[in-house]
N, C-alpha and C positions, 0 to 999 in steps of 0.2 A: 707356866701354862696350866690353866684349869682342866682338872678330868672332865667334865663337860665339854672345853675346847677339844679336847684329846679325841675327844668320843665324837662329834661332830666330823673332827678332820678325815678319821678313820672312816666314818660312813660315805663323806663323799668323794671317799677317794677309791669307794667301793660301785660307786655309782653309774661309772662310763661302763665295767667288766656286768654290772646286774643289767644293765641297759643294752648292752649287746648280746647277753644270753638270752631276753625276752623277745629280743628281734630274729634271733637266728630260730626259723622253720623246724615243728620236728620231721623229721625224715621216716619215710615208710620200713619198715622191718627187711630187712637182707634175707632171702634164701640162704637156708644153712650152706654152708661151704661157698658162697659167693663172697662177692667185695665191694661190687657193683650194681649188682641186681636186686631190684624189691619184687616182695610179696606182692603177687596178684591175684584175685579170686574173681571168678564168675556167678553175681549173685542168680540162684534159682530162682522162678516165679512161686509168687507168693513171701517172700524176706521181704522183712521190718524192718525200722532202722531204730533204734532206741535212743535216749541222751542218758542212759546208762545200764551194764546188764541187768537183768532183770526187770527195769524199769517200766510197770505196769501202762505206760502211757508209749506209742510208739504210731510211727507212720511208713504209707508203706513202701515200698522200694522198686523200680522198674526193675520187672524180671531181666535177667540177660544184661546186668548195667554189668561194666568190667571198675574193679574196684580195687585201691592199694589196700596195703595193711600196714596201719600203725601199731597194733597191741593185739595182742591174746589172751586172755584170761577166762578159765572157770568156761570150757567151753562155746563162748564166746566170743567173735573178733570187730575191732574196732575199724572200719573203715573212712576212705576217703576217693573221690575220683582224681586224684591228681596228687603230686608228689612234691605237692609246694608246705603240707603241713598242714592241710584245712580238712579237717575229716565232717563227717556226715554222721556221724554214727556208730552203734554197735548192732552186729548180726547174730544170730545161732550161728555155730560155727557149721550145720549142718543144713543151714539154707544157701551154703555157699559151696561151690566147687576153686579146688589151688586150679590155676593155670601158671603153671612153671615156666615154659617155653613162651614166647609171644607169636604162634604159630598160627597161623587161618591156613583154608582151605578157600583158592578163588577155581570158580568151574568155566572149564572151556566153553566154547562155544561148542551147543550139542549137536550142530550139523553135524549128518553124515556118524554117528555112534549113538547108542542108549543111552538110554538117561538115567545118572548115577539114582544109587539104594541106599537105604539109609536102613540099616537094619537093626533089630533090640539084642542081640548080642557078639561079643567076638566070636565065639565059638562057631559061629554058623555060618559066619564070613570065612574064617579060616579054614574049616573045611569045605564051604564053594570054592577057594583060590587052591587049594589044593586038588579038587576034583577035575578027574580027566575031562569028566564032559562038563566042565565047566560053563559054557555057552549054553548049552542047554538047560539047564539045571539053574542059571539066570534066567533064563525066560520062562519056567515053570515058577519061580520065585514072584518076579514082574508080574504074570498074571495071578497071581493071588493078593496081591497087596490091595489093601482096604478090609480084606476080608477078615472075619471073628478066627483069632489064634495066629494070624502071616505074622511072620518072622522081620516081615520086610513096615516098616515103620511108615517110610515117607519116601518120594521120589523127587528126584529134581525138575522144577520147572520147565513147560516147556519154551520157555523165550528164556533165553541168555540173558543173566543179571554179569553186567560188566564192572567187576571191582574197582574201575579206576573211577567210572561215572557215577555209578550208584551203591556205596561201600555198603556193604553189609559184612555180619560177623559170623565166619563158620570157624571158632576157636578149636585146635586140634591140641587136644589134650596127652596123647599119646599117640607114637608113630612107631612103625617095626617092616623091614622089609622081608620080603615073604617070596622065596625063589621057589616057582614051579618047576617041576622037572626037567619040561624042555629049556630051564635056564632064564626065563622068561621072570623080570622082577616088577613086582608089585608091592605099592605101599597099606597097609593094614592102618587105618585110622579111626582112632574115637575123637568123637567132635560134640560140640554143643551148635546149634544152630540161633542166631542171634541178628537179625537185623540189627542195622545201625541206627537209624530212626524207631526209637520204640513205634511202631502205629499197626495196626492193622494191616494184615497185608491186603494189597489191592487187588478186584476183578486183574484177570488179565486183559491186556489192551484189545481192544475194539480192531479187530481184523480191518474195519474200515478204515481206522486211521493210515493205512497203507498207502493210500490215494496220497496223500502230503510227502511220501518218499520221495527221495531225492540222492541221485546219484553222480558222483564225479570219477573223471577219468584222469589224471593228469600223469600223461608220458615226462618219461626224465629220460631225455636222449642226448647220447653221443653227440658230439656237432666237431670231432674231429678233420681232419681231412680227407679220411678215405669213407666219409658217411652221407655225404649228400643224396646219392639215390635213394636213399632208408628214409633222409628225412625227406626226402617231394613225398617220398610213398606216404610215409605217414599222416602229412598234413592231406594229402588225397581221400586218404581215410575217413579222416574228422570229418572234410570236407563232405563228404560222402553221407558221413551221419547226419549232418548242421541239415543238409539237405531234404533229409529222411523226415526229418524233424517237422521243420517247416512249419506252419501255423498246428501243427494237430496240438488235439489235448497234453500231451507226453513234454511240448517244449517247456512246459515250467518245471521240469523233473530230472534234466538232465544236462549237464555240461563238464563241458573239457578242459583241461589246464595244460601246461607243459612246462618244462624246467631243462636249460641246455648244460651241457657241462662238456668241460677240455681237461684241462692239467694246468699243474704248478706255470704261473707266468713269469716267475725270476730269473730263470736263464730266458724266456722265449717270450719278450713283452708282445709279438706278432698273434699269439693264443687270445689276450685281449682277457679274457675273464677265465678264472676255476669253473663257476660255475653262477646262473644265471635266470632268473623267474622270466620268463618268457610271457604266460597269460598263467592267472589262475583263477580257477571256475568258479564266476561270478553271476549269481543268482538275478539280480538286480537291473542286470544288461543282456538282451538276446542272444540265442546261442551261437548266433554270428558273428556276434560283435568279437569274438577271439580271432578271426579267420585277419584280418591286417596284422595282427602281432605275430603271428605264425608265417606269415610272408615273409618275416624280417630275417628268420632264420637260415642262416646261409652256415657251410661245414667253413674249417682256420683254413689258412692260406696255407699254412706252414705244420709241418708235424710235430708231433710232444718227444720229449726226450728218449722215454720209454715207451714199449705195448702198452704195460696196464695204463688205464686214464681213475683219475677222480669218482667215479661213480658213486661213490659213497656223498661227497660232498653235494654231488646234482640230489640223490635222496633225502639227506638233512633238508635241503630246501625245501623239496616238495613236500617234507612232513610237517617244519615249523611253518612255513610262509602263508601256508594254506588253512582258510578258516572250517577246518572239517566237520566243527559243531553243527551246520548248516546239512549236512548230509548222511542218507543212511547208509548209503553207499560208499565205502569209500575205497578207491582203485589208484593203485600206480604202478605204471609198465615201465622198468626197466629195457631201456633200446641198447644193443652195444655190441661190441663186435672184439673188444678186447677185456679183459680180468681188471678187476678192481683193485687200486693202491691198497695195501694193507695200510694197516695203524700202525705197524715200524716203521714206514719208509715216511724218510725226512719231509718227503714233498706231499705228502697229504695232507691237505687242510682240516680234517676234524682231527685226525689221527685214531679217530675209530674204526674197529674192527667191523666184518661181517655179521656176529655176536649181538651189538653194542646197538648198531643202527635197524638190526632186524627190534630187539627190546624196543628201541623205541618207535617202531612202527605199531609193534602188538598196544602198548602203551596206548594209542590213538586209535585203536582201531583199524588200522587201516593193513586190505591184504596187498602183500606185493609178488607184482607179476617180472619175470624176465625174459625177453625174447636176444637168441645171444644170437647173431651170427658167425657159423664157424667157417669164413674164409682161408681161402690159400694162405695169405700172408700170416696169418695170425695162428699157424698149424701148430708153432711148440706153446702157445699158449692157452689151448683151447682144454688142458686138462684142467688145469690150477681154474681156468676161469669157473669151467662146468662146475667143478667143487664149490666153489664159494656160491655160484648163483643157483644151484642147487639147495645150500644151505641158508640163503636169505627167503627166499620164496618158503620154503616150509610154512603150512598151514595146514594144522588139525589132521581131520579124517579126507580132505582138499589132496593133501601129498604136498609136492613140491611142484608148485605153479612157474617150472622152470622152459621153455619152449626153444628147444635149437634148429635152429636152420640149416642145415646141414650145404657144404657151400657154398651157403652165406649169397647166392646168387638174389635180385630184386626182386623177379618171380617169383619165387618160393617166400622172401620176406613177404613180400603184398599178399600171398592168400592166409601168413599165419597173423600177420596187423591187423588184417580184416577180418579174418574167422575171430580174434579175440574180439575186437571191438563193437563187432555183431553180436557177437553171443553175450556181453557186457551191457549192450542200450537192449536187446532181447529181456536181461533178468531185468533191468529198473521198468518198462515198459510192463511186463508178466505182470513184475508186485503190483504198481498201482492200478492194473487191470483197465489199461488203453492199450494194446497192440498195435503195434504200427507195421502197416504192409510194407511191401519191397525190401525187407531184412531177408539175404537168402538163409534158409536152415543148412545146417549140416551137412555135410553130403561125403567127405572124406573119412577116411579113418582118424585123420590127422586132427581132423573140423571137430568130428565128435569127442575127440577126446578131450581137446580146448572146451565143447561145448559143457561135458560131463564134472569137468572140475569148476567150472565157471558155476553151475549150477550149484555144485556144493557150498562154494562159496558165498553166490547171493541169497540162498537160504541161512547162513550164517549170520549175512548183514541183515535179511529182513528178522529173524530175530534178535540180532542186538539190537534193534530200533522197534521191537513191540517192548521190547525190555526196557528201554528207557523210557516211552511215550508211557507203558503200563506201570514202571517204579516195581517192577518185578522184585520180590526177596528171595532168599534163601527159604525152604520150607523148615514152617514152624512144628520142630521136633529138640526133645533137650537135650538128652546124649543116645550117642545111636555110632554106628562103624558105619563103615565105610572105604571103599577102597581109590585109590588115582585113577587105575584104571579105567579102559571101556571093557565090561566083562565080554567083551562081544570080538571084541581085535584090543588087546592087551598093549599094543603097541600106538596104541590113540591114545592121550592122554584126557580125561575126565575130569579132573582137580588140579589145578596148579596148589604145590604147597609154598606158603611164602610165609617169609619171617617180617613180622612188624617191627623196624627201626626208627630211634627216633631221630631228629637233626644233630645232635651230639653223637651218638652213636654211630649213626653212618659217617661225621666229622672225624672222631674216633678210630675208624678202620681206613676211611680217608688219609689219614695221617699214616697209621700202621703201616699200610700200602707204599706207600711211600717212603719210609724208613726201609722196609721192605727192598723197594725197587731201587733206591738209593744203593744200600749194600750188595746189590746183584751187579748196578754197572761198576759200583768201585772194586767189585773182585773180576772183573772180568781178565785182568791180567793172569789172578793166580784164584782161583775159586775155591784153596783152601781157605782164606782169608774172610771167605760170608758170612758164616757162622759167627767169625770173630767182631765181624762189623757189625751183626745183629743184636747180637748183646751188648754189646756197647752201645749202640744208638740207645735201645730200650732200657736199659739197664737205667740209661740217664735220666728218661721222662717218667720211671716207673715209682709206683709207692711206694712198691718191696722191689727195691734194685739187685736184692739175693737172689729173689727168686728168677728174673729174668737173666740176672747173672752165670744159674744154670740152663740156661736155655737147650730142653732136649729136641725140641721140635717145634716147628714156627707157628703150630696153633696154640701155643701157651703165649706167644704176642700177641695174638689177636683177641677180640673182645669175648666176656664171656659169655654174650648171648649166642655166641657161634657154638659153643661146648654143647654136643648131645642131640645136633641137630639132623633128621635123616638124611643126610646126603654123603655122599663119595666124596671126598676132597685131596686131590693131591697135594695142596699144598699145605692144609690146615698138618697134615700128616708127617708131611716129607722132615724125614731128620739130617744129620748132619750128612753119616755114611750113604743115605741116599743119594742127598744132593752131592757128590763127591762121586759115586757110580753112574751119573745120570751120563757124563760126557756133555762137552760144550754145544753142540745144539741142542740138545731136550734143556740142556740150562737157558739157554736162551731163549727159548720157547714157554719156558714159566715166566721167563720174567718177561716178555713180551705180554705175557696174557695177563699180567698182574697190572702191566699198565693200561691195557684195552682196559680192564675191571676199573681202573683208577677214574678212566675220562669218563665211566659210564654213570658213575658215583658221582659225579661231576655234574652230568647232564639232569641225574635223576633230583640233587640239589635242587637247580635252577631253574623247574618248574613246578612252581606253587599247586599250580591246578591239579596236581596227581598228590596230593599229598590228601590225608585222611588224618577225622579224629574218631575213636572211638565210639562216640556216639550222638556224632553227627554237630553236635553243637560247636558255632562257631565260638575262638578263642579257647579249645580244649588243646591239650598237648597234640601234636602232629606227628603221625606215624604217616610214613613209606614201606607198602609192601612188598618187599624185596622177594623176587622167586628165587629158590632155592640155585638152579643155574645160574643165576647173577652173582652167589658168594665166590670168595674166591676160595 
């Protein structure tokens, strides 16, 4: 054979391996000590993007774009928005801020508390959260801002910008928590403020667009056997409003839905359904038009196995079934007389927790009300119930939109169905500024008090709906503190901090989770044996199988964007001798909660519409912004 031949063969037999190097993406630069994680920075306003350093020729760069990193040199970083290997450019290294953590700040809804500060150094935050008169000393703050030398930068809008509708970027750069004396814990934040649509921020919305509000009510009631008087009453109710209604201006603004629920139907096919859409509040057809679908609803012939019933599953429906985009308003009353399936027990159909199904209410918007009756019958279960519906109704500076009947007698139900539902078509009627006569006001202690939270609430809903109608942002400031808090009542929250995950990563913990939850029920015989299964599951799927091999603690399983992040974790933490001193029910109480966490990761999955890109353009990688309470 000819060296020519030789030299030929050789080349193409080099050709498949050069052909596959030039296909394979380069990858963005790893944060030191990671494995998994790339470089991120926050370009500033004003960065350039060059087609080389130095390169006298350059264009310019949308401030606030969030940016990978390919390369570093000389000062210099070479960027890209995505991590497929397509870069854009090179920046000053000093037109860019690292963002380490993939952390935002989303703001509650500011009913009912102040409106967070954005201020120009830590130093001045950390000694207001330290300061006894702290409240005061905020509103001597508050009143100076704008002014030549305030400390205080920028305030928060006054209409609710809803992270899930209208993403915008408040990237938290650095987080630290900060215990007041009285024990009272607050988070310490520097953040960059960054809409997601670079534009302009808009006027706020046109107070008049109010007029176009539109409110839903949709009860998700009990239809057990011991609930038929609750339900005549209720539909009496509605009926009562459809009435009120009547041809005024107000009927295109306001409608009812309902959703029934029983229990598991495989021991007791007599139950007929779990749970069931009954009407849902349909713009399209008069407010009447629900009053024959609500005639149908009749309480089971036959009782459920257990006390608790399904009520979670009657709530799933009335949150997914229902087209909520249609309203500013959006309400649902809990009716019910008995405590909620947990997410253990075999016969609940989502298998979600109180936790899981509250997330995905705040998710949509929507606040939830509970009127519980506490009858004779149902006396040893009226604590377990209070707790949990105590804990789903939470909202804001609102409290806990929890209402018992004490009793549980019809009379006492019909004045609290009707004080709600009055003081409910009261707020949608106020905002769009048609009042409708014959609604009684207030008149108990009881009434006012349904009336006073009712109020906090529809103030909440009428600005999440200037918020969306106005395309409200975050205010345009670049880095600045901040705190979660309400500096006013410290126990309100101001900022939800949530961590951006992308669809592998939350797949990722997904899995984890599960491996996880795996080795909790296979050691249920003998709980020394967890640990042992933990490393061994991981050990298997892992890169460095050494290192999961020494497994000291169950957060070195899990992903590394959880490493560093402000929150309390028991489980991220828990080691071996812990899990070993917990005793079998706090054991099984973690790992209950790790599966509630699993089905939530689940849900949060398999809807598209809540997922986000960084900057807004469609076809960019998709983050889910995970609240910090949602990790496990």
């Amino acid at each position: 054979m000819t060296p020519r031949r030789l030299m030929l063969l050789a080349t193409a037999s080099l050709l498949p391996a050069a052909a596959l190097a030039q296909r394979a993406p380069r990858q963005p630069l790893l944060i030191p000590g990671k494995t998994t994680l790339f470089q991120r920075v926050i370009l500033r306003p004003g960065a350039t993007l060059h087609a080389q350093p130095e390169a006298p020729q350059a264009r310019p760069a949308a401030g606030f774009s969030v940016m990978h990193v390919y390369a570093r040199r000389d000062g210099w970083i070479e960027v890209g928005r995505e991590a497929d290997g397509r870069v854009e450019g090179w920046v000053r290294e000093e037109r860019a801020i690292d963002w380490r953590h993939a952390m935002v700040g989303a703001f509650t809804n500011p009913a009912g508390r102040e409106r967070a500060m954005f201020l120009r150094d830590a130093q001045t935050l950390r000694g207001l959260l330290a300061s006894p008169s702290m409240t005061q000393d905020a509103v001597a703050l508050r009143a100076a801002a704008g002014q030549p030398g305030s400390p205080v930068l920028a305030l928060e809008p006054e209409t609710f910008i809803d992270i899930q509708r209208n993403f915008y970027l408040l990237p938290i750069l650095e987080a630290e928590i900060v215990q007041r004396r009285d024990g009272t814990q607050m988070r310490l934040l520097e953040v960059i403020s960054a809409p997601a649509e670079l534009r302009q921020a808009p006027q706020q919305a046109d107070p008049a667009r109010l007029r176009d509000f539109r409110g839903a009510v949709v009860f998700v009631i009990d239809s057990t056997i011991s609930m038929q008087p609750y339900i005549e009453r209720t539909r009496e109710a509605i009926r009562r409003i459809v009435a009120r209604i009547g041809d005024t201006a107000v009927r295109d603004n306001f409608r009812f839905g309902m959703v029934a629920y029983r229990a598991d139907i495989s021991a007791r096919p007599q139950l007929e359904y779990v749970a069931r859409v009954i009407a849902t509040p349909d713009l399209s057809r008069p407010p009447g038009a629900i009053l024959p679908a609500l005639d149908s609803v009749r309480a089971a012939s036959v009782s459920t196995e257990q006390f608790d019933e399904d009520a979670i599953a009657g709530l799933r429906l009335a949150i997914d079934q229902v087209d909520w985009s249609a309203f500013g308003g959006r309400y649902v009353v809990l009716i019910t007389d008995a405590g909620a399936l947990d997410a253990t027990d075999p016969k609940s159909q989502t298998r979600l927790g109180i936790p899981e199904i509250r997330a995905l209410a705040e998710a949509r918007g929507i606040a939830l009300f509970a009127i519980h009756l506490l009858t004779p019958e149902g006396r040893a279960n009226h604590a377990s119930a209070r707790a949990q519906y105590t804990e789903l109704t939470r909202y804001g500076a609102a409290g806990s939109l929890y209402f018992p009947v004490e009793g549980g007698s019809p009379a006492a139900f019909d004045r609290v169905v009707n004080g709600l539902t009055d003081a409910l078509f009261r707020q949608v009627a106020d905002t769009v500024g048609r009042p409708v006569g014959g609604v009684a006001p207030a008149r108990t202690p009881e009434a006012e008090r349904i009336a006073q939270q009712v109020e906090i609430v529809g103030t909440a809903m009428r600005l999440a709906y200037l918020g969306r109608e106005g395309g409200t942002t975050a205010p345009d400031v670049v880095r600045s503190f901040t705190t979660d808090r309400d500096l006013r009542d410290p126990t309100i929250a101001a900022l939800d901090v949530r961590v951006l995950l992308t669809r592998n990563q939350l797949s990722d913990l997904s899995q984890a989770l599960t491996r996880i939850l795996d080795a909790g029920l296979a050691g249920r015989s003998d709980p020394r044996t967890f640990f042992g299964q933990l490393r061994a599951a991981f050990a298997a799927t892992a890169r460095d199988p050494a290192r999961l091999g020494n497994l000291a603690r169950i957060g070195q399983a899990l992903g590394e964007y959880l490493d560093g992040l402000p929150y309390q974790s028991q489980v991220m933490e828990l080691t071996e001798q812990e899990w070993l001193a917990m005793g079998a029910a706090a054991q099984r109480e973690l790992i209950n909660g790790i599966e509630a966490k699993l089905r939530l990761y689940q849900e949060f999955a398999a809807r598209p519409d809540l997922w986000v890109t960084l900057d807004g353009r469609p076809g960019g990688e998709a983050f889910f912004p995970v609240p910090l309470d949602a990790l496990p």
